[in-house]
C-alpha positions in Angstrom: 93.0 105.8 116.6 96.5 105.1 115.0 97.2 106.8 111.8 97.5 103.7 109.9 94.0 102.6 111.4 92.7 105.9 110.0 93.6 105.8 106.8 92.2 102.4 106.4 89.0 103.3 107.4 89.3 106.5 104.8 89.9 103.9 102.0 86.7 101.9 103.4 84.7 104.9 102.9 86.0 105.8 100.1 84.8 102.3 98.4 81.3 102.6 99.8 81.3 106.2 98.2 82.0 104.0 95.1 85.9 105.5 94.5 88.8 103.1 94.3 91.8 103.9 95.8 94.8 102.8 94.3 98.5 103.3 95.7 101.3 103.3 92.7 104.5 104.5 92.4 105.2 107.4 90.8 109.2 107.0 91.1 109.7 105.9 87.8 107.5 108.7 85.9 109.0 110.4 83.5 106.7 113.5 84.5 105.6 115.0 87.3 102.8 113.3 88.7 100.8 114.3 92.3 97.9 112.2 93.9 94.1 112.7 93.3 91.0 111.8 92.2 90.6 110.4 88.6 87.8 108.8 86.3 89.3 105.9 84.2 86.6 104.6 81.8 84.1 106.1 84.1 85.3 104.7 87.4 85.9 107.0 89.8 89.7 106.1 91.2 92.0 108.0 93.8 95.6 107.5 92.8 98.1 107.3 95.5 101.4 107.7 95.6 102.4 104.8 98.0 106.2 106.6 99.0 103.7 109.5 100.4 104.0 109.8 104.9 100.8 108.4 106.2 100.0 111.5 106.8 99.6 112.9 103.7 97.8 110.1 102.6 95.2 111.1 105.5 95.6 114.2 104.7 94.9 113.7 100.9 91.8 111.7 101.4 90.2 113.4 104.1 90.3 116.2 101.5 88.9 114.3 98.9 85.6 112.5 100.9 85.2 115.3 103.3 83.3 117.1 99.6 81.6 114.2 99.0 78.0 113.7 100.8 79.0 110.9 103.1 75.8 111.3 106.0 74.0 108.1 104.5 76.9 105.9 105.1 78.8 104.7 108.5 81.5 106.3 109.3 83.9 105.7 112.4 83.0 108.5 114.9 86.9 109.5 114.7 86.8 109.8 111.4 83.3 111.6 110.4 84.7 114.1 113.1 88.0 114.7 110.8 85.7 115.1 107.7 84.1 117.7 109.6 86.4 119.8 110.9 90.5 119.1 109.5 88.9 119.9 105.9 88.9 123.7 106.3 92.2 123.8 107.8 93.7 121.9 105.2 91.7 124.3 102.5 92.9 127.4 104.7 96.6 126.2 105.1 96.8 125.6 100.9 95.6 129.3 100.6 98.0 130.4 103.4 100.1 132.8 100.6 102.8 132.7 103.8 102.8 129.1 103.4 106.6 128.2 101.9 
């Protein structure tokens, strides 16, 4: 499955988990801003920074839903399987204190 492909179906799931996701630019900011998970007015939204690689944007939401209880809904084999098992290597590699 294509990265691109993947990251669609992250943002599916994501709105069946009842989280918006939301890609802005965060150029123009006069502060520093990062991605992540947000309540506005109590709506849960994930705000994206859309200059981010594809990647990262995997990366970032895969991090984000793979804490979330997500065995009731249908997820794209592919997908469930990088809920399961990139989530603690991500976790590991942003404790890594060799990291640079």
């Amino acid at each position: 499955m294509k990265s691109r492909q993947v990251y669609e179906e992250l943002k599916d799931l994501a709105e069946k988990l009842g989280i918006t996701v939301s890609e802005q630019s965060f150029k123009q900011t006069a502060i520093r801003v990062k991605s992540g998970l947000c309540k506005i007015r109590g709506k849960e939204m994930f705000i994206m920074d859309k200059h981010a690689s594809i990647h990262k944007k995997n990366r970032l939401l895969i991090e984000c839903l793979s804490q979330r209880s997500h065995e009731e809904v249908f997820v794209v084999p592919t997908v469930r399987e990088m809920l399961t098992t990139q989530s603690p290597k991500i976790r590991s590699k942003e404790n890594d204190p060799n990291k640079s």
